[in-house]
N, C-alpha and C positions, 0 to 999 in steps of 0.2 A: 378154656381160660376165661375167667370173668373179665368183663371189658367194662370202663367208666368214661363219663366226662370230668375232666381234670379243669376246675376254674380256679385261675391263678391271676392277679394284678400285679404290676411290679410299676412303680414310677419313681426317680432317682430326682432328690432335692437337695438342698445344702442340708447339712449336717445343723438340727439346731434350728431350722424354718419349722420345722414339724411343731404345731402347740396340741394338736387333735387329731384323734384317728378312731371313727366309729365305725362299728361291723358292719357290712354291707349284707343284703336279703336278698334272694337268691328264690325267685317263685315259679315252681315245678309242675308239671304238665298237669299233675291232676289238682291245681291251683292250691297247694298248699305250699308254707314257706319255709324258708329252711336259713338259720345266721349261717353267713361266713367270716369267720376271724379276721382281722389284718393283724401283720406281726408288722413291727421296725424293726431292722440293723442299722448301727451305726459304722462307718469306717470307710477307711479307702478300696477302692477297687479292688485290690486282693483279697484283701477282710473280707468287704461283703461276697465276695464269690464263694471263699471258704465259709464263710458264714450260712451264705445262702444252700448250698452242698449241705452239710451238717443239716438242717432245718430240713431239708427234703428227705437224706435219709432217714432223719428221724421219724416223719410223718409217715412214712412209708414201713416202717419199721412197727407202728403201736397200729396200724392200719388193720382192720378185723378181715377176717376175712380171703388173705392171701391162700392159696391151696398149696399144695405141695408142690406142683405140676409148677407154679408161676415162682415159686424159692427155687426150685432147684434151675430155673431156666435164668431168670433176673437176679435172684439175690448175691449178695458178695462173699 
């Protein structure tokens, strides 16, 4: 089974404080770099949870790479 590092941020603000959000760089042992996205949600605590679930499946879902061995053990 292939194994990764998984880099995630998450910080909770008022809905609406947000005016900017640039992608944060990400520089890799053999000193090259690499973007990481930042997404917003907006909504109350159930929202963003469902919100946040939906968003991981998905990224997990378009992800290259999964084998067979790791769908049939992890996937839904």
């Amino acid at each position: 089974m292939a194994r990764y590092t998984l880099v995630y941020g998450l910080r909770l603000v008022p809905e609406g404080s947000v005016t900017n959000a640039t992608d944060a760089t990400l520089t890799l042992k053999d000193g090259t770099t690499s973007g990481l996205t930042l997404h917003t949600l907006d909504g109350t605590i159930p929202q963003l949870r469902r919100s946040l679930d939906r968003s991981l499946d998905a990224f997990f879902d378009i992800l290259p790479g999964a084998d067979e061995d790791d769908l049939e053990t992890f996937g839904d």
